[in-house]
C-alpha positions, 0 to 999 in steps of 0.5 A, spaced: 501 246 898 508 244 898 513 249 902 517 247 896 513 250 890 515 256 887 509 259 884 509 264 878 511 271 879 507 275 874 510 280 871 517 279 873 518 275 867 516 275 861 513 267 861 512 262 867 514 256 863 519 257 857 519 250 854 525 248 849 523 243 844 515 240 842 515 233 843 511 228 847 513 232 853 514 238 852 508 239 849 504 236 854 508 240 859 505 246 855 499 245 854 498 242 862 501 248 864 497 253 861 491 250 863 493 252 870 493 259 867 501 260 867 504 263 861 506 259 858 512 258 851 515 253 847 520 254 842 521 248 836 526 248 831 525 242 828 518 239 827 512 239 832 510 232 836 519 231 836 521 223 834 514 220 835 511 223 831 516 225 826 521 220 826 519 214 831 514 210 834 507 213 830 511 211 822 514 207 825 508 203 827 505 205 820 511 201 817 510 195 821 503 195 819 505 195 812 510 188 813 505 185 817 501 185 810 506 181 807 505 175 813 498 176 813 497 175 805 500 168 805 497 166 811 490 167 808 490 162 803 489 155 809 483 160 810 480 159 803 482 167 800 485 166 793 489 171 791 491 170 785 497 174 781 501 175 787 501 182 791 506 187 789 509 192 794 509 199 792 514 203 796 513 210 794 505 209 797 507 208 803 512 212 803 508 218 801 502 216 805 505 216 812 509 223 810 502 225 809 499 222 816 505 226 819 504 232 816 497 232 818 499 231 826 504 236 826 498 241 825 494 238 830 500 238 835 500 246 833 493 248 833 493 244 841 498 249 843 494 255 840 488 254 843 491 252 850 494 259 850 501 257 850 506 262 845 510 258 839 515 259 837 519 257 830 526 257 832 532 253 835 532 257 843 538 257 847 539 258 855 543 264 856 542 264 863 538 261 868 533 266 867 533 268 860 532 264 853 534 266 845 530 265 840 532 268 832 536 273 835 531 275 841 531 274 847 527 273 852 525 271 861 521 266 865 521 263 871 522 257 869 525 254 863 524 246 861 529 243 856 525 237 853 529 236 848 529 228 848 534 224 844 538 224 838 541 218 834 549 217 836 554 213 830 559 209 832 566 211 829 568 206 823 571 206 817 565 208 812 560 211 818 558 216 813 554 211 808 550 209 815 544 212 815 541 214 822 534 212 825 531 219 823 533 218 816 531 211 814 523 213 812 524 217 807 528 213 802 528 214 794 528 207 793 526 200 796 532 197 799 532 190 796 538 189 801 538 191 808 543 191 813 542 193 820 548 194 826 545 194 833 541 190 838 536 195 841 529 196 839 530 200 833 535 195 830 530 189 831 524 192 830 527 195 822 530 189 820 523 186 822 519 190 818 524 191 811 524 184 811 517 183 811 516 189 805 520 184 802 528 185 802 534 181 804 534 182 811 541 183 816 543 184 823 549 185 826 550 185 834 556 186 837 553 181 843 550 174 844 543 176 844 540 183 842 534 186 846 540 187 853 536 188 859 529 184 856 528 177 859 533 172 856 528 167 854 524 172 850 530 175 847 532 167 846 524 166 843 524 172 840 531 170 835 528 164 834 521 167 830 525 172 827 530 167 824 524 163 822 521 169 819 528 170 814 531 176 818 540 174 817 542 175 825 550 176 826 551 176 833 558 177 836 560 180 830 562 188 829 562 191 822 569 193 820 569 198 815 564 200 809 565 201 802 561 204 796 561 200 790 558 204 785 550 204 787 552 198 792 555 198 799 560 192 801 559 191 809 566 187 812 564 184 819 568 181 823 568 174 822 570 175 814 563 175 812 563 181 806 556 182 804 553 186 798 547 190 800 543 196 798 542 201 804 545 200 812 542 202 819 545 204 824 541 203 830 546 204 835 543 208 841 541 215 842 544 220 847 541 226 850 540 232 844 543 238 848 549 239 844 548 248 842 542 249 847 547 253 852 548 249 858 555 251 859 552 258 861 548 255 868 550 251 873 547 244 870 550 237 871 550 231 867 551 224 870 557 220 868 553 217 861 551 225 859 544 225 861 542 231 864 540 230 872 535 231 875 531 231 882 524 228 883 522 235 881 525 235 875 529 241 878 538 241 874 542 243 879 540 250 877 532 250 880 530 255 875 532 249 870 528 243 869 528 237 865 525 231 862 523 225 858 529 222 854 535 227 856 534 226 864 536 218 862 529 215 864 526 209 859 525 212 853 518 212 851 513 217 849 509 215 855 514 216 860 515 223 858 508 224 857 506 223 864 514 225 868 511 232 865 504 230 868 508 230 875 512 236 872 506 242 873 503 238 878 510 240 883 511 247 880 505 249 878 499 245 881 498 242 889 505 242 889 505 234 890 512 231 888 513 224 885 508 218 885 511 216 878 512 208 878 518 207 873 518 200 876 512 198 873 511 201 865 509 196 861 513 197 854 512 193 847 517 192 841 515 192 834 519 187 832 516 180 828 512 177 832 511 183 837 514 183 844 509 185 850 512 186 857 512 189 863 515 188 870 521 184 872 524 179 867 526 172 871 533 174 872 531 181 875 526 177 880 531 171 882 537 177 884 531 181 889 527 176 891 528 169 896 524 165 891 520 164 885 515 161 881 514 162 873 509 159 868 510 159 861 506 157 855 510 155 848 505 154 842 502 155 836 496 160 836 489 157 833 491 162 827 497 159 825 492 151 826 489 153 819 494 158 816 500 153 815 505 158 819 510 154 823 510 161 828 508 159 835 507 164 841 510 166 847 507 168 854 510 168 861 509 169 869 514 170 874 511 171 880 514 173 888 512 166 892 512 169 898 506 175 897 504 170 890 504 177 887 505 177 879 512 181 878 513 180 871 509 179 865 512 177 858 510 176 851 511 173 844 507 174 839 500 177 835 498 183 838 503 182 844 503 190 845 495 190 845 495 185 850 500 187 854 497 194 856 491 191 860 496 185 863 500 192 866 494 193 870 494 188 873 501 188 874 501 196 877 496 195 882 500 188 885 495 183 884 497 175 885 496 170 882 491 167 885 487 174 882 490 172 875 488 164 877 481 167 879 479 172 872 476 168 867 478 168 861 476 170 854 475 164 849 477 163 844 484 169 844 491 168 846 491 172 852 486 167 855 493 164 857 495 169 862 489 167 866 490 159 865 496 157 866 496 154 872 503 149 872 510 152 874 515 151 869 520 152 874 522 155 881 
């Protein structure tokens, strides 16, 4: 064991672990906790399962599901299916049964953590010093408290913002918009304009830059644009929104290249920052990185040991699954063997919900030409044996970017069908370093577009 671990002290406190916040991390961080016989406590003042479950990944995938219908329904008619009169999309039923869904994981999320054994608390907690948390007035002691509070969705200061709706309002709409319009260029705008296209509005989306999807590799986000355009989704780049003004029940958006468009609901999917504001930081000693993330050591420790932190606030990759395994790694080094690190941030795969979906993990070709001496990338552009019957015109996307000096795969990256799917067996493969010779040796499954990760064998370039 690690001379660096600090056990609990029974008895001194009141708890050994006071978690702050219920989402992905923090529950896992409970629940694991507990199982190591600490006492364990969380307190949530929102909703159980955080912006996952709520107001992220699992509606959100629902509501993708649901405008992938829309593709699917036409795309059945080269295969024989005459569907008749043409399928109308009810909005308050998906609306209604996704809510229902969500309720239905909240009470999963709180029967896991009583019968774990850990005590949850309803309320909004607060530090009031390294030591000591307050719930509703009451206060109580730990030996360790872990804010795990994840992220909040950040507004840009514009004239008109207030008619923006953020990401965590955008489910629950009154009314069907038959005209969107989203600002943004990250997952979240990508993939909303995707889906509320597919329901069936007029579809917008405005980025301030060249190209959305900053950070992913540049031909997937070039590929990626193209499909979306085909698909009917109205891409604005370098463009801003200059100001917003409601006219009666419609909004009026002016960007800045002239354009004003009428439109019925608007997204800001602008980014995220860390949802500390209120939790009493300012009362211990925790310091923030320059872009007001809580920072962190690879023990999850603040600049104040007793306080630790995790998931979307430290400013990691914010995904459920990071955080998810950052709390795996957490109770290990605190209240396990006391084993600290092992967590490969180099190597999570990831996938966008967008029409058609991106799958990708490792390094994009830009990333790889800066690091390594020298490289060799395969690709394969077609038309996927669906779309040979269905009269589509989408074509898929697959790429290998190799090391040439060790042959190892260092990046994969997909467009289309199923590309998350794909790509998690791909992630693998990837994170156990194997080759290409390895990809080259495997042999395929026939007929599937993911066979083409095994058979290309001609470089595209180097």
């Amino acid at each position: 064991m690690s001379d660096q671990t600090q056990q609990p002290v029974t008895g001194q406190f009141d708890f050994d672990l006071f978690v702050i916040g219920a989402g992905s991390g923090g529950v896992r961080a409970a629940r694991t906790a507990a199982a190591t016989g600490a006492r364990v406590a969380v307190a949530e003042d929102r909703y159980l399962g955080g912006t996952c479950v709520n107001v992220g990944c699992v509606p959100k995938k629902l509501y993708s599901y649901a405008a992938h219908y829309h593709d699917s329904f036409k795309d059945s008619a080269g295969f024989g299916w005459n569907i008749g009169e043409a399928p109308r999309f009810d909005w308050a039923t998906l609306r209604d049964r996704k809510t229902a869904e969500i309720t239905r994981l909240n009470g999963i999320y709180r029967n896991m953590l009583n019968n774990s054994g850990t005590t949850l608390i309803d309320g909004r907690a607060t530090i009031a010093d390294a030591n000591t948390v307050e719930v509703n007035g009451k206060r109580y002691t730990a030996a360790k408290i872990l804010v795990a509070t994840g992220g909040w969705p950040f507004l840009p200061d514009f004239p008109g913002r207030e008619h923006a709706l953020d990401s965590n309002r955008i489910f629950d709409l009154e009314q069907f918009p038959k005209r969107f319009f989203v600002i943004g260029g990250g997952y979240i705008a990508v993939e909303f304009a995707s889906i509320f296209n597919g329901l069936g509005a007029e579809a917008h989306l405005s980025y301030r830059g060249e190209l959305f999807l900053r950070g992913f590799d540049d031909e997937v986000r070039a590929f990626t644009r193209d499909e979306m355009a085909k698909k009917g989704v109205n891409l604005h780049f370098n463009t801003t929104v200059q100001s917003i003004d409601k006219q009666g029940d419609v909004y009026q958006v002016s960007l800045s290249d002239g354009q004003v468009l009428e439109v019925d609901c608007i997204l800001a999917a602008t980014g995220r920052k860390p949802n500390i504001d209120g939790l009493g930081l300012e009362n211990v000693d925790v310091e923030l990185n320059a872009d007001g993330t809580v920072r962190v050591n690879e023990r999850f420790e603040t600049t104040t040991p007793s306080i630790l932190a995790l998931g979307d606030i430290t400013g990691g990759p914010e995904l459920t699954p990071v955080a998810l395994e950052e709390a795996m790694h957490l109770v290990r080094a605190h209240f396990g063997d006391g084993v600290v690190g092992g967590l490969d941030y180099d190597t999570i795969a990831t996938a966008v919900f967008c029409h058609p979906n991106i799958g990708t993990v490792g390094l994009s070709e830009e990333a790889a030409r800066e690091k390594f001496d020298s490289i060799r990338v395969y690709t394969a552009d077609f038309r996927p044996m669906k779309h040979t019957l269905s009269g589509s015109d989408e074509r898929s996307l697959m790429k290998l970017i190799v090391d040439d000096a060790t042959d190892k795969v260092v990046g994969v990256h997909m467009v289309g069908d199923e590309a998350g799917e794909i790509m998690q067996g791909i992630g693998i493969a990837v994170r156990a370093g194997l080759t290409k010779t390895d990809f080259d040796l495997t042999v395929g499954i026939h007929p599937t577009a993911a066979e083409e990760f095994v058979t290309m064998r001609s470089v595209t370039r180097t």
